[in-house]
Every structure is written in C-alpha cells, then in structure tokens.
C-alpha positions as CSV (number, residue, x, y, z in Angstrom):
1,X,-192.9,305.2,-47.3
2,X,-193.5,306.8,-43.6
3,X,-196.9,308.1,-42.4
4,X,-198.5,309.9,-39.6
5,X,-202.4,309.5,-39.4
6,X,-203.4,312.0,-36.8
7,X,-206.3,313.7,-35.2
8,X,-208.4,310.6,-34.7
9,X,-209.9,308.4,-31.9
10,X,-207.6,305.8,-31.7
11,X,-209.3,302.3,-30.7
12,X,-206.9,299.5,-30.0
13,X,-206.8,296.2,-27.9
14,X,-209.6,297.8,-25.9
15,X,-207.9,301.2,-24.9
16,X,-209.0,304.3,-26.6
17,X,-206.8,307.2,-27.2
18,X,-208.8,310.8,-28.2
19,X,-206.5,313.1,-30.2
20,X,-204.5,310.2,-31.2
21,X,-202.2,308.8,-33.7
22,X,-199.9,306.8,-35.4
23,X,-196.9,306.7,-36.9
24,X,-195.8,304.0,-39.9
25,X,-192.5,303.4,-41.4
26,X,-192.2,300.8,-44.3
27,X,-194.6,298.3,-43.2
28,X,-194.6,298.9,-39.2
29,X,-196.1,301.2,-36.8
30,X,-193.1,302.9,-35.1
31,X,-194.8,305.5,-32.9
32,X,-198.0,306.4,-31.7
33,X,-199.4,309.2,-28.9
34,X,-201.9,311.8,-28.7
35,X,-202.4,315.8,-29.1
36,X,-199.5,317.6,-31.1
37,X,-196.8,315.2,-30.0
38,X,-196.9,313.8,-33.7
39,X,-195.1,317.1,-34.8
40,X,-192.0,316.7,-32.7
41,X,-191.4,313.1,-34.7
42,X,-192.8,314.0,-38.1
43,X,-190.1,314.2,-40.6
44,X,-190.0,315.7,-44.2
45,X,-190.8,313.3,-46.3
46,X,-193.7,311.7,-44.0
47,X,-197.5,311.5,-45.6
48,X,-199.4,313.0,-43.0
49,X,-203.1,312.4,-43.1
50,X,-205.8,314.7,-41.1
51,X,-208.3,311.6,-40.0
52,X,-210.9,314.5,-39.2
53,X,-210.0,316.0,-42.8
54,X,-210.5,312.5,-44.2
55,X,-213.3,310.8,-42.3
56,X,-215.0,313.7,-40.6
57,X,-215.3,314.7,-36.9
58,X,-214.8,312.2,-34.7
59,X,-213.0,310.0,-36.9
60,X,-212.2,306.7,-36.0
61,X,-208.9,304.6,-36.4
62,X,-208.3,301.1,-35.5
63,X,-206.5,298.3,-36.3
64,X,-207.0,296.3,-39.7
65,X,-209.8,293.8,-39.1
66,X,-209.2,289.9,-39.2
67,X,-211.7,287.8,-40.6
68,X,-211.1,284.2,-39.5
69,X,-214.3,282.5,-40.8
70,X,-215.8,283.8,-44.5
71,X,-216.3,282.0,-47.8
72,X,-216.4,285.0,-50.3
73,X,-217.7,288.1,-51.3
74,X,-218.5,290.5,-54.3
75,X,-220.5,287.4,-56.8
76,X,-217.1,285.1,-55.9
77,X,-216.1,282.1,-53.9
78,X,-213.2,281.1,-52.4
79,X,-213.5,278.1,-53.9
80,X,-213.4,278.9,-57.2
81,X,-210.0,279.8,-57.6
82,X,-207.3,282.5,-57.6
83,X,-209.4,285.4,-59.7
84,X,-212.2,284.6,-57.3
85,X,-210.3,284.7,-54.3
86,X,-208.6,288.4,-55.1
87,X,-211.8,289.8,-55.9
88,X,-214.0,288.9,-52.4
89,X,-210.9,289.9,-50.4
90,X,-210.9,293.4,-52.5
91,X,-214.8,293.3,-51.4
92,X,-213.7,292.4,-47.8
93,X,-210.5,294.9,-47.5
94,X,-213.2,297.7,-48.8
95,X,-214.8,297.3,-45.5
96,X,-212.1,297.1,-43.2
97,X,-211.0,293.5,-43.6
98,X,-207.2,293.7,-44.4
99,X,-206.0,289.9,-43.6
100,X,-208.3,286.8,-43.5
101,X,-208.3,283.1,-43.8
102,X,-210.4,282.0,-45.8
103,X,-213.3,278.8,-45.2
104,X,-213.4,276.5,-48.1
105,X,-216.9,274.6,-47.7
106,X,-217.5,270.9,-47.7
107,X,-216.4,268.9,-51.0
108,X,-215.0,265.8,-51.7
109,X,-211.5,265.0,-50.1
110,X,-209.8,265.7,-53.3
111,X,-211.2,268.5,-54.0
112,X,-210.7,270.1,-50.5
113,X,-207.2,269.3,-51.1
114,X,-206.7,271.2,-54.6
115,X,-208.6,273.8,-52.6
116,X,-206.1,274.0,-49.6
117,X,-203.5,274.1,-51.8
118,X,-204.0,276.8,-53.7
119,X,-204.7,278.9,-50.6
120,X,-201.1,277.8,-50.0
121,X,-199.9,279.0,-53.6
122,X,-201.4,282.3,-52.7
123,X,-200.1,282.8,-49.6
124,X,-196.5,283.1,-51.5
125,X,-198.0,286.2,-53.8
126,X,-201.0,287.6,-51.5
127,X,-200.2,288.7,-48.3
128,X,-203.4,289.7,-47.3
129,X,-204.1,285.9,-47.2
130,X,-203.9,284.4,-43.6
131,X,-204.2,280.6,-44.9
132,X,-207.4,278.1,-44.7
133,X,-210.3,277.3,-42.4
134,X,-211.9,273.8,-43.6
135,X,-215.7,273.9,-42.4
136,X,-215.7,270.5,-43.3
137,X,-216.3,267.8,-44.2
138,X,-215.8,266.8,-40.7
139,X,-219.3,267.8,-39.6
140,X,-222.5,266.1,-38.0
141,X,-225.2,265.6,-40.5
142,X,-227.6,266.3,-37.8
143,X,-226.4,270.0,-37.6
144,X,-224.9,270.1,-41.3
145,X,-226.5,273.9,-41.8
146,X,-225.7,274.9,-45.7
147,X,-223.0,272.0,-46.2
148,X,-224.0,269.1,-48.6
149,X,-225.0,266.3,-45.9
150,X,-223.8,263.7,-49.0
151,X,-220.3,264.8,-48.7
152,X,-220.3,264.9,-44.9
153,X,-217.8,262.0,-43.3
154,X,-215.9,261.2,-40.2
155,X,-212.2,262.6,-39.4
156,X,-210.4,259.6,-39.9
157,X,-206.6,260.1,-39.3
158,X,-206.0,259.6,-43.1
159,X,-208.8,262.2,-44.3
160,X,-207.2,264.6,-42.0
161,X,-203.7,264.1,-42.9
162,X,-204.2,264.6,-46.5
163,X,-205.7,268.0,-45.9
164,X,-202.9,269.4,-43.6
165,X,-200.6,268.2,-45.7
166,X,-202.2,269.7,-48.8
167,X,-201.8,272.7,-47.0
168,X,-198.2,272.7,-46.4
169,X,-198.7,274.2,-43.4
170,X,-201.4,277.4,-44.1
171,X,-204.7,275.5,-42.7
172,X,-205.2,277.8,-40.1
173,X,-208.3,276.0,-38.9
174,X,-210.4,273.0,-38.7
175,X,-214.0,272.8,-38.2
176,X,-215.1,269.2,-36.4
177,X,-218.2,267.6,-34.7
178,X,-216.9,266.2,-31.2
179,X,-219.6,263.1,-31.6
180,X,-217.7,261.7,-34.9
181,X,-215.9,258.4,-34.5
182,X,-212.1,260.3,-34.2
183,X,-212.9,263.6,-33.9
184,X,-211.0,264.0,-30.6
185,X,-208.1,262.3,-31.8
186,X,-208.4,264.1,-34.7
187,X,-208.6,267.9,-33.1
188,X,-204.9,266.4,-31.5
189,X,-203.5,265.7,-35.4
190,X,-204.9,269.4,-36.2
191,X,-203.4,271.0,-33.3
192,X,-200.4,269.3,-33.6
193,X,-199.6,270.5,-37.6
194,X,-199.8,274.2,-36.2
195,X,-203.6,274.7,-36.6
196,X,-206.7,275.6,-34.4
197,X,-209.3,273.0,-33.9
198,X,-212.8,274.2,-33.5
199,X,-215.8,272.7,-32.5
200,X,-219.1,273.2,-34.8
201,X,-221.8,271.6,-36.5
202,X,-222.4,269.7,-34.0
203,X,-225.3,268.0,-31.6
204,X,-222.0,267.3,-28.4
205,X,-223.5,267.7,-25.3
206,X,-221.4,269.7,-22.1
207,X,-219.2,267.0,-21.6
208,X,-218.3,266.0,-25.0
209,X,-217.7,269.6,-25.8
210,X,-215.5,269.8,-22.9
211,X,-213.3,266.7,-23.8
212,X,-212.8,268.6,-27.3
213,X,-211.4,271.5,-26.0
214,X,-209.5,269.7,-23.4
215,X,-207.9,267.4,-26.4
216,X,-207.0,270.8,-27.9
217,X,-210.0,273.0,-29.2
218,X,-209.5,276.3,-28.9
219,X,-212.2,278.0,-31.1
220,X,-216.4,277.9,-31.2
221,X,-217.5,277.7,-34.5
222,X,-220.2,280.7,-35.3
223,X,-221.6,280.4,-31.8
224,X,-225.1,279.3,-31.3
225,X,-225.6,278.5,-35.0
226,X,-225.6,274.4,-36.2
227,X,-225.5,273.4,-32.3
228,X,-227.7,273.0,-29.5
229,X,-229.1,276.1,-27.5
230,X,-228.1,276.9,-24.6
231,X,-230.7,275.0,-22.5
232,X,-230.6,275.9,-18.8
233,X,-230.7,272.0,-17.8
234,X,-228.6,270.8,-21.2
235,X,-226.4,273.7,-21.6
236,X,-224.8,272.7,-24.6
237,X,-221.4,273.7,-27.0
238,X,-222.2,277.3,-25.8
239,X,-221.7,276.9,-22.0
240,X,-218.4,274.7,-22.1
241,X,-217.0,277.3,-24.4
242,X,-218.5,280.1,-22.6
243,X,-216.9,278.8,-19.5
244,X,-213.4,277.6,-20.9
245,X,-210.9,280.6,-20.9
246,X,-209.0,278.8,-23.4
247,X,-211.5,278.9,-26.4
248,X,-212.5,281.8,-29.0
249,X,-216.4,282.2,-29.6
250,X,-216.9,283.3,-33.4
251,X,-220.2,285.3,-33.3
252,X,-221.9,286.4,-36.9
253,X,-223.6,290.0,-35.7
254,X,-225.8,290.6,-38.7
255,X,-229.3,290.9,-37.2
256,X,-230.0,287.1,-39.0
257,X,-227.9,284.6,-37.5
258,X,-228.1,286.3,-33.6
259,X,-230.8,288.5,-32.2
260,X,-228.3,291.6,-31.3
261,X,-229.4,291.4,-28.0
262,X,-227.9,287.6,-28.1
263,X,-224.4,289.7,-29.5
264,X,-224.5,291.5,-26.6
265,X,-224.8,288.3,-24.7
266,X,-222.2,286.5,-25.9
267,X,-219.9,289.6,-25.0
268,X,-220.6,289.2,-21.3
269,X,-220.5,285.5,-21.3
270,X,-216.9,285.6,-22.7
271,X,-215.6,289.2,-22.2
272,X,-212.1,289.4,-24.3
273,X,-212.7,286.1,-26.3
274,X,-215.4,287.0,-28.9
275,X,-214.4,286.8,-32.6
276,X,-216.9,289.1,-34.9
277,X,-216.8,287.1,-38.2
278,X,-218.9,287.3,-41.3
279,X,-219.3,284.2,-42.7
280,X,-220.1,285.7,-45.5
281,X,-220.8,284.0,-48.9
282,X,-220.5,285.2,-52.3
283,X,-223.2,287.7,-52.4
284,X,-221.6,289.9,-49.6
285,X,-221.7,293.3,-51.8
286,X,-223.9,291.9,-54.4
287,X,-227.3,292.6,-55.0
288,X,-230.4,290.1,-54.2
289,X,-230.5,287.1,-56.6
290,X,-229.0,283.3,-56.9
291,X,-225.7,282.2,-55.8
292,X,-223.9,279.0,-54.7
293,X,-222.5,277.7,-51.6
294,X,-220.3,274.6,-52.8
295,X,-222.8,272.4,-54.2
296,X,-225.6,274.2,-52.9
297,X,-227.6,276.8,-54.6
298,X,-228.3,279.9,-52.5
299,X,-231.2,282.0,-53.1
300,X,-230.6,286.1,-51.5
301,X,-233.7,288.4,-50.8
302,X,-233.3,291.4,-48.3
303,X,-229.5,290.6,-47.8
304,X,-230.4,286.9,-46.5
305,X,-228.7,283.5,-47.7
306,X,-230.8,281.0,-47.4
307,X,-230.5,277.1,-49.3
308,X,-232.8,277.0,-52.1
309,X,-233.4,273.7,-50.9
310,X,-235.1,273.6,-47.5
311,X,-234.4,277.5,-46.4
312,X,-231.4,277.1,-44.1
313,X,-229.5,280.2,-43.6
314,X,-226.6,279.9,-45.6
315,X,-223.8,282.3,-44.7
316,X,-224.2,285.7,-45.2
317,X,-223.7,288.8,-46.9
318,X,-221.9,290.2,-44.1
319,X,-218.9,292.5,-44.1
320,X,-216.6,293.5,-40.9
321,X,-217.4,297.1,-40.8
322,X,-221.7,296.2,-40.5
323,X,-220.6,293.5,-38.0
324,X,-218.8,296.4,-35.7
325,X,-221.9,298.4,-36.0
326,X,-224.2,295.7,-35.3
327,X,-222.6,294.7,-31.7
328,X,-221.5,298.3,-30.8
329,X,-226.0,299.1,-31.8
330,X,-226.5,296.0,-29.6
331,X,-224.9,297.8,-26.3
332,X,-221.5,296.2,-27.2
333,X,-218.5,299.1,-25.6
334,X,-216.8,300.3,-28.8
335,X,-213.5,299.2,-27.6
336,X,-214.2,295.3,-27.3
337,X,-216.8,295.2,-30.5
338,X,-213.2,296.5,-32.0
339,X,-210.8,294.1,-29.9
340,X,-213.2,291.2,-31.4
341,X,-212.6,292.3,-34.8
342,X,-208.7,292.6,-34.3
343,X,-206.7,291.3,-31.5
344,X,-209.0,288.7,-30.8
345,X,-208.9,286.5,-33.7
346,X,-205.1,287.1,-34.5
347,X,-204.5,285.4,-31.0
348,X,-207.5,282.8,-32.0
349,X,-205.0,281.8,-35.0
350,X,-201.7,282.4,-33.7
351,X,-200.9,285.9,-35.1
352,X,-201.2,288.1,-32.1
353,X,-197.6,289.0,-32.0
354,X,-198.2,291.1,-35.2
355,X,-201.4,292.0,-36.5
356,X,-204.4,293.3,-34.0
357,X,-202.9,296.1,-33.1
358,X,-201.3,299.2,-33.7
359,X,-198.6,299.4,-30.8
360,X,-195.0,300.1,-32.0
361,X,-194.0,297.2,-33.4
362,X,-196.9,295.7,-35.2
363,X,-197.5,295.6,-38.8
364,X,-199.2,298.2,-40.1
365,X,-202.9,297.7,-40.6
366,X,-205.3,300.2,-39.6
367,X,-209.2,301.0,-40.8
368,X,-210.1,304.8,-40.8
369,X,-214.0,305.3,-39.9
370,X,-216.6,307.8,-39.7
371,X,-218.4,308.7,-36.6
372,X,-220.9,306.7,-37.7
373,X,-218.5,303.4,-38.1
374,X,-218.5,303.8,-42.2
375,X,-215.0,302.7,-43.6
376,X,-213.6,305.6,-45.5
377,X,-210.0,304.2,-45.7
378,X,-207.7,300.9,-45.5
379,X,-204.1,300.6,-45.3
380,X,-202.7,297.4,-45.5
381,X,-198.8,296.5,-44.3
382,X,-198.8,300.8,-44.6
383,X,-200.0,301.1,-47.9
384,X,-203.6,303.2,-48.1
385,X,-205.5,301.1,-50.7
C-alpha cells in the first residue's frame, strides 16, 4: 500500500518543514517535500490523508516515537508474558510509541533469563519489539529505587553472560552500578555482544562514572533519578555524562521524576543527546489503584507510582505523547523535544539507520498530532493502526 500524508507540519531530526509531507510505499518513506509538490508524485492507487482534515489546523507529523526504557502499560507488565507484553505496547503505540524495547525489572537470574528470552521469541512475530533493557539486577542497593534490594547482586562475568546469551542477541541494553566489583569489566562483555551499557542506580562519583563510559558506556540511566545530584563541588553521574559526547541522557518529563524546569536543563546540558523515556509501569492508561513492579507492590494516586513499602517513586504512568508536551511546556524547541523522542534513542541503541526519521529511505513510522501535541494517528512500518 502507498500513501501520501500531506498538509502538515513536518518535524524531523530537528528540521521542520510547514506545508509538508510524506510519501510511503510498502513499508518505506520514498518521498517527502512541501506545498503541492505531493501532486506531481501521487499516483492512483495512493491513500492520501489531509493531516489538517484528520488532526486539525496545524497538524503535526513526526516520526514514530522510540521508547528505550519502560516496563508496561494499560494494567500489564512486561514481565508477565506475551499477552501482557501486546497489550502495554498497544497502550504505548496509542500514544505515539511505535517501536520500543522493553525493561524487565530485577528478578532472580533465572527468571531474568526466561524473561529475555521471550523478548527474543517475540521479536520473530512483533515487530514493533526493539529487544530488552535489563534494569538489573546489576544495581547498587544504596540507590536500588523500586527494585527488590534482596535480589540486587554484582555483574559477575557468569551472571552477565547468561543473560546475553538468553537473549540471543535482542538485549538492547544493560543497566549497571559503576561501584560493583566487575561492573567495568562487565559494561566491556555487554558492549561487546552488541548491546548499550548504561550507567544507573548508582552512588559513582565523577571519576568512576567517567571510567564507565570510557570502558564503553554509552547511555545515562533516567538522569538524575537513583544517583547523586549534581553537586557543584561533587558533580556526580550527571556531569560526566553531561560532559561526554559519547553518552545518551534518558530523562522521564512527567512533572514527578524532574521539575520541568530541570527538563529544560538537561536539554542545554546535552543539546542533541537527550532520550525522553517513560519508564512507565503497568498503570500507564489505567486508573488510580494497586499494581506491581516485579516483586514490589505499587500503590497509584493522582497518576503517581510510588512503593507501597517506603514511598519511592516507582516508574510511572507516563506515555511518549505527555512526555513531548511536558519538555516542549518546559521551554524545550519543538524540534529537539521531538528529536529526543525519535532519532535520538534509535542512535542510543543502534537503529539510527532506519527508524527516527522520515527521510527517503527510512521505515515508515510516523505520529499524526494536534496543535495541541494530542496523538490522533499511528502508522507503524506504513500501516495506520
């Protein structure tokens, strides 16, 4: 199927285009401009789509978000299995979220490993399905956040390998505290199987920080939250990734985890490497109540996760769509709030040479929005969901 979206503001890799479009053809965008020029390469048989007709004036088209660090969504987990799995993503894809790989919490070894690998058995069937982030159990109890501090352990050569190799090659990312006996030798045996390493839930000072991403860490797991502050005399994880053009701050912009003015922040302190992700647990789309995060029970009231046990926040019930609106209310230009949901993390996970933007070439995901930033439409590989 071929299709011509047209008569939108097109926002992409930080340009924006006014009277734009697109062009797809089977599962790839072939052509893209502004104005009328879409008429002279429409064909007969193309779906063309009126984004002002659809979404209102001043409709809005960008690229298919990536969500590179989120546990679940509408009541499920991605824990809990395949069922569970398709239903948060078709929570997540609602809102603008057409690929993502999903975070599988703390749990014991074996249990990480069933876990990994059914990601991988998924990834045969769902394409929407970018692999695994493990967020743990490689973590410092110190900073353990809404992880089960009983299950917590350090990343032993052994440990590690028996998760990548549950994989089979779709863990995407790791999650490790720099100050763990092998962590650094560690982040080496993720990066070499193909994955990112990131540094998070931890207490490492500059300097230890800094040897992580110089033994191969390229990401910041959700920046400022289950580390240090940023101290002006003890500046912490945040500064040495802040200041390390190699490394991918994730950011969670729901008003809870960061003060938007802190969003805004963490945008000029890293202009062009900010990931907006959700982190979002199982009661993203759900109404107020109790959930579970792993082993943890997770009690909801105004929207906010927080451990029934001790108050922590616990995730959240984030989607992509309420993150763009978050940073761009925060002062955040439209077109890098957008870049952070799209090309951003596809480079952060290796996938930049085709998703994250809708140049000729690249698989066709796009989000349709309202002025306002409300998702009104999804199409995924070029088919409108």
């Amino acid at each position: 199927m071929s299709t011509i979206i047209h008569s939108i503001r097109l926002v992409d890799a930080g340009r924006i285009v006014e009277d734009g479009w697109v062009r797809v053809e089977a599962e790839r965008v072939v052509a893209g401009g502004a104005r009328d020029e879409w008429r002279s390469v429409a064909e007969p048989a193309d779906v063309v789509c009126d984004g002002e007709r659809i979404a209102g004036p001043g409709a809005i088209l960008t690229p298919g978000f990536l969500d590179i660090h989120g546990h679940g969504g509408a009541g499920e987990s991605y824990d809990d299995g395949p069922d569970a799995i398709r239903a948060a993503r078709a929570l997540h894809r609602a809102h603008g979220t057409t690929r993502a790989v999903l975070s599988l919490v703390t749990a014991p070894l074996e249990t990480l490993e069933r876990r990994a690998a059914t990601v991988a058995d998924l990834m045969q069937t769902d394409a929407d399905i970018l692999g695994s982030h493990l967020e743990g159990p490689f973590l410092a109890g110190a900073y353990q956040g809404a992880h089960d501090g009983a299950l917590l352990r350090a990343p032993d050569a052994a440990a590690v390998e028996r998760l990548l190799s549950a994989g089979r090659g779709t863990v995407r990312q790791v999650t490790l505290a720099p100050e763990l006996p092998g962590a650094l030798e560690a982040i080496r045996l993720v990066v070499d199987a193909g994955a990112a390493a990131a540094v998070g839930h931890t207490g490492a000072d500059l300097d230890l920080t800094r040897a992580a991403f110089d033994a191969g860490a390229t990401i910041l797991t959700h920046a400022f939250n289950a580390m240090p502050p940023l101290h002006h005399r003890d500046p912490g994880p945040v500064a040495a990734a802040a200041s390390d053009a190699r490394v991918t701050l994730e950011v969670i912009a729901d008003g809870v985890h960061l003060h938007p003015a802190l969003v805004r922040i963490a945008f000029l302190l890293a202009p062009g490497r900010v990931a907006l992700v959700t982190d979002a647990m199982a009661a993203a789309g759900q109404s107020d109540g109790r959930y579970a995060l792993g082993s943890l029970g997770v009690d909801v009231a105004g929207g906010i996760a927080r451990l029934a046990d001790g108050g922590a926040i616990a995730g959240s019930t984030l989607t992509q769509d309420a993150a763009l609106r978050c940073a761009v209310g925060a002062g955040v230009p439209l077109g890098d709030a957008v870049a952070a949901l799209t090309a951003v993390p596809a480079r952060a996970i290796g996938r930049s040479g085709d998703l994250g933007s809708l140049r000729p070439g690249m698989t066709a995901d796009a989000v349709l929005m309202s002025r306002s930033l409300e998702t009104v439409a999804v199409w995924t590989a070029g088919i409108r969901d």
